[in-house]
C-alpha positions as CSV (number, residue, x, y, z in Angstrom):
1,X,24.2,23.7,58.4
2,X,23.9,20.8,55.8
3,X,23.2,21.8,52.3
4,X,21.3,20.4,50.0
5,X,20.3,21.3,46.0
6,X,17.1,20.3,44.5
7,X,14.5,20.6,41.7
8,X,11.0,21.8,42.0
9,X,7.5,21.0,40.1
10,X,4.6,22.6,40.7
11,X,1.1,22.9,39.0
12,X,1.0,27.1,38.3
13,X,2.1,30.2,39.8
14,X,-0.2,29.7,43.4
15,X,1.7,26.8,44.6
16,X,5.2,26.6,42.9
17,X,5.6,29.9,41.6
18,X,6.4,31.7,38.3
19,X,9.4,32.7,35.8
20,X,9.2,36.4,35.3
21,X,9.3,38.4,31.8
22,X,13.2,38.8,32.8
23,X,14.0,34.6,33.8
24,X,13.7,35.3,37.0
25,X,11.8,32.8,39.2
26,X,9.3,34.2,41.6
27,X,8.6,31.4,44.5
28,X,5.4,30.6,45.1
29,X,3.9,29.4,48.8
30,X,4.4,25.9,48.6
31,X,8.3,26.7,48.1
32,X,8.0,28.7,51.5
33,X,6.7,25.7,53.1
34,X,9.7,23.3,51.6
35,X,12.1,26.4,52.9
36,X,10.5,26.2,56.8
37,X,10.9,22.2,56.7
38,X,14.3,22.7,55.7
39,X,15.0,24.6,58.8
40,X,13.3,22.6,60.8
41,X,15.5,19.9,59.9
42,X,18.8,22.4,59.7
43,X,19.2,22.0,56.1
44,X,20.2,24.4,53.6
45,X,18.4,24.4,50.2
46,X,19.3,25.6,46.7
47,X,15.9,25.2,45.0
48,X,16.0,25.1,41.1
49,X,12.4,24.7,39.0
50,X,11.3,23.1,36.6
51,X,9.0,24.5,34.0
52,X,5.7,23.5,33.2
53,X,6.4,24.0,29.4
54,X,9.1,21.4,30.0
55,X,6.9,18.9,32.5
56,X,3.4,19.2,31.5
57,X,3.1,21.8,28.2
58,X,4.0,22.2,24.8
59,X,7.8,21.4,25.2
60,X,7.2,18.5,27.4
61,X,9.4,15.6,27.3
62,X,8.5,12.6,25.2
63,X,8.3,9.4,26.7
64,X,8.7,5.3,25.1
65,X,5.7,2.8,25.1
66,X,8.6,1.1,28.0
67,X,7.9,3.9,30.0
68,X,4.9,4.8,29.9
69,X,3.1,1.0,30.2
70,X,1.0,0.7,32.9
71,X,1.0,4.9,33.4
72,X,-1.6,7.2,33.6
73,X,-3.0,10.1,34.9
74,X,-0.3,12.2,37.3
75,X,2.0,9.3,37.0
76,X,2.9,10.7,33.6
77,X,4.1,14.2,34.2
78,X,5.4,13.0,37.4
79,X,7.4,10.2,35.1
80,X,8.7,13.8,32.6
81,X,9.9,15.7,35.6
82,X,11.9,12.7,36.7
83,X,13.7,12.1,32.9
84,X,13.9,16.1,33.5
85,X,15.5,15.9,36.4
86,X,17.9,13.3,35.7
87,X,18.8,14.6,32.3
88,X,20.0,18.2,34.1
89,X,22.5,16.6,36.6
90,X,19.2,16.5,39.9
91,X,19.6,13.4,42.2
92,X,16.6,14.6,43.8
93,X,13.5,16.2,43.6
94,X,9.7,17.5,44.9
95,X,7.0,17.2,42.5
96,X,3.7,19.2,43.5
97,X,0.2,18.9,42.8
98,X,-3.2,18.7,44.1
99,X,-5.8,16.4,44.8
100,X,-9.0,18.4,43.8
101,X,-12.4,16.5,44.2
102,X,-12.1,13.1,45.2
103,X,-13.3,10.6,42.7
104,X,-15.2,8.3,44.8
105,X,-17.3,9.0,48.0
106,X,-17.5,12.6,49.7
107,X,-15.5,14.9,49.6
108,X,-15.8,15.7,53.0
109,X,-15.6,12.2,54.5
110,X,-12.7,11.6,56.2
111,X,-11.9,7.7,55.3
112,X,-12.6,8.8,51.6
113,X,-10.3,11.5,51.2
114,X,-7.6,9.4,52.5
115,X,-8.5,6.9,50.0
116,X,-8.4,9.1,47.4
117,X,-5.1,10.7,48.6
118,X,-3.2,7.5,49.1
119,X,-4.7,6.6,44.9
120,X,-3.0,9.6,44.3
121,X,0.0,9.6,46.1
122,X,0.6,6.5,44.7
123,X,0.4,7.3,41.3
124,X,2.7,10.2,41.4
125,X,5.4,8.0,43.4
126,X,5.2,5.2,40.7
127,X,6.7,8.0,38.0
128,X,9.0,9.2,40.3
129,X,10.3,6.0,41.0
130,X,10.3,4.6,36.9
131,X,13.4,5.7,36.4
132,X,16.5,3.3,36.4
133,X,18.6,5.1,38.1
134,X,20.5,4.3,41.5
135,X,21.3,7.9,42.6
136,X,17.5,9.9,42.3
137,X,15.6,10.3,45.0
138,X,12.2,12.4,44.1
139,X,8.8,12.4,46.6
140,X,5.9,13.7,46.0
141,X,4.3,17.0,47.7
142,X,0.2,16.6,47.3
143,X,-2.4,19.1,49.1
144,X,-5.4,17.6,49.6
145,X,-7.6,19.2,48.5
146,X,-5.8,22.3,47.2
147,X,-3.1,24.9,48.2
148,X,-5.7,27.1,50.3
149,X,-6.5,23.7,52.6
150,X,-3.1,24.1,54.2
151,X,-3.1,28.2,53.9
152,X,-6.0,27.6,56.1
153,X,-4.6,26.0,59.2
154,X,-2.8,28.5,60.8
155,X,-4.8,31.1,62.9
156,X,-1.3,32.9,64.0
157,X,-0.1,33.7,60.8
158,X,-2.9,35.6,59.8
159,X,-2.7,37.4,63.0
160,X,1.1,37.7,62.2
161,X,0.4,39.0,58.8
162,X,-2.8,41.0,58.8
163,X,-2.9,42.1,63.0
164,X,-5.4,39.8,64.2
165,X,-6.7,36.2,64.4
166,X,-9.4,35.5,61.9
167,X,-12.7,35.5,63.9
168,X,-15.7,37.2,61.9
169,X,-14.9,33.5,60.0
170,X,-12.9,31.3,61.4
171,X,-10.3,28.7,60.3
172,X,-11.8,25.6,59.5
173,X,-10.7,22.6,62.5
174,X,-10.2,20.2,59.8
175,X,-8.9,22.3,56.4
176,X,-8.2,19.3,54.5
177,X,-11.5,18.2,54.3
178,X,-13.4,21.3,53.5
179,X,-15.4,21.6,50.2
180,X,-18.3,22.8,48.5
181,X,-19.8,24.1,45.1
182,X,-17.2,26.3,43.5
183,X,-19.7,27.8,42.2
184,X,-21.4,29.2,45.7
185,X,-19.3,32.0,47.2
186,X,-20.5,31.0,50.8
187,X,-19.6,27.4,50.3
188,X,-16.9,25.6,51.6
189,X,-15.1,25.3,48.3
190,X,-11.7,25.8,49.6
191,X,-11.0,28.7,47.2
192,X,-13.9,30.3,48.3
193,X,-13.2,29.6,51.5
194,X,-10.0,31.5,52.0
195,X,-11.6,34.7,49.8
196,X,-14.2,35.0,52.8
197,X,-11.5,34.8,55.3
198,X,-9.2,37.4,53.7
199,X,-12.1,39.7,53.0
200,X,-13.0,40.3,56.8
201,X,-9.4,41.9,56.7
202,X,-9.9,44.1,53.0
203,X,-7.9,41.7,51.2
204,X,-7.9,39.9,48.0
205,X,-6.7,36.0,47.6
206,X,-4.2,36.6,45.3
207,X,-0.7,35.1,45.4
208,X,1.5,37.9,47.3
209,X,-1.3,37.0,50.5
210,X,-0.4,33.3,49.9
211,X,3.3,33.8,50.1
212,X,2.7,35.7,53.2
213,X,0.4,33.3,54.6
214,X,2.8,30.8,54.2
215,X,5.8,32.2,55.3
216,X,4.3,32.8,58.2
217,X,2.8,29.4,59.0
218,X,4.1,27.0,61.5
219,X,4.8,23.8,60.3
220,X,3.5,22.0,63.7
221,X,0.6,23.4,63.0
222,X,0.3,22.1,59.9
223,X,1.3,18.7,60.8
224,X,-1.5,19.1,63.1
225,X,-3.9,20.5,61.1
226,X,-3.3,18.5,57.9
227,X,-2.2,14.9,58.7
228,X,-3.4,13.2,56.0
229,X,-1.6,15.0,53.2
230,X,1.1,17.8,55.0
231,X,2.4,15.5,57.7
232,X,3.1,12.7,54.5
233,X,5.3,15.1,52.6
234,X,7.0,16.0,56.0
235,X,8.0,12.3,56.7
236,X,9.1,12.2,52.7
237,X,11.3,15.3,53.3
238,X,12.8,13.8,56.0
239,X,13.8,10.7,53.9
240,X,14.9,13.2,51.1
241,X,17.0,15.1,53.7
242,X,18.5,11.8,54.9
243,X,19.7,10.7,51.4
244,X,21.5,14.1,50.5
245,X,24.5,13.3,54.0
């Protein structure tokens, strides 16, 4: 099997995970997702992580006017975890975030979701991509709209985690376009959402039921379920993969 070593940024301890009292780091479900694409494709990861302190906190890196012209929003922390990266021996690298409400249009329209995702996707590839630097290869890893969309696609691994298939609610068709007022529990606000579902089996929506979710999730599911945002990062992990042999 082919090996490959990589570094790992995430938003907070529900996607990427979280350092322990004792440095230990505790992976989080997107890192179970990375893990099961990496066996897809036969590849062996060594997953290191950057800290948020160090990305997007109080010890974050500081950037040059040269760098940062023509930057904003995620482009910026996306632009620190690549200097990171790069200045702690990584050639390459997943950065992680959301994509939340959509700026402009519905956020259950399809063609404006997409539009908002690509704005997004965009944005975080034009900090990974600032750097000069010949040997760095970093992609981006963006649910749209959140974490829970893709925890939502796969009917089987709730049966394979909590003994049956979800059915007094059901999995949305279409999870990445769910949402709702976060402030109405019976909306489809994708947090909400998943609380509803895990409640018809007595549990909460707490991390430890995300990282069982997830290992437990097929990724051809996903890629079916969640082709605008899952099946990109896919394609980009293939291209990562490619560049490590």
């Amino acid at each position: 099997m082919k090996k490959m070593k990589l570094i790992v940024y995430g938003e907070g301890p529900t996607d990427y995970g979280w350092r322990t009292t004792s440095g230990e780091w505790k992976a989080g479900p997107v890192i179970y997702l990375i893990r099961k694409c990496a066996k897809n494709l036969k590849v062996d990861l060594e997953i290191d992580y950057a800290d948020k302190k160090n990305i997007d906190g109080s010890q974050r890196i500081k950037l040059g006017i040269r760098h940062t012209r023509n930057m904003s929003g995620k482009s910026l922390p996306a632009l620190r975890f690549t200097m990171y990266a790069l200045e702690n021996g990584y050639t390459k690298g997943i950065f992680y975030c959301d994509t939340d409400k959509i700026s402009d249009g519905k956020n259950t329209k399809e063609s404006d979701c997409k539009k908002h995702f690509e704005n997004l996707y965009n944005d975080v590839l034009k900090g990974l991509q600032c750097a000069d630097s010949k040997i760095w290869v970093g992609i981006p890893m963006i649910a749209l709209k959140m974490i829970e969309c893709w925890l939502l696609a796969d009917e089987e691994a709730y049966k394979y985690c909590f003994g049956s298939k979800p059915v007094k609610v059901h999995l949305p068709h279409k999870p990445e376009l769910i949402w709702g007022e976060k402030s109405v529990i019976n909306s489809d606000y994708p947090k909400n959402y998943i609380k509803r579902v895990l409640k018809q089996y007595g549990e909460e929506s707490d991390r430890d039921n995300f990282i069982n979710i997830a290992e437990a999730t097929r990724i051809n599911i996903l890629l079916e379920k969640c082709p605008i945002s899952f099946a990109r990062f896919y394609d980009d992990f293939i291209r990562l993969a490619r560049a490590s042999f």
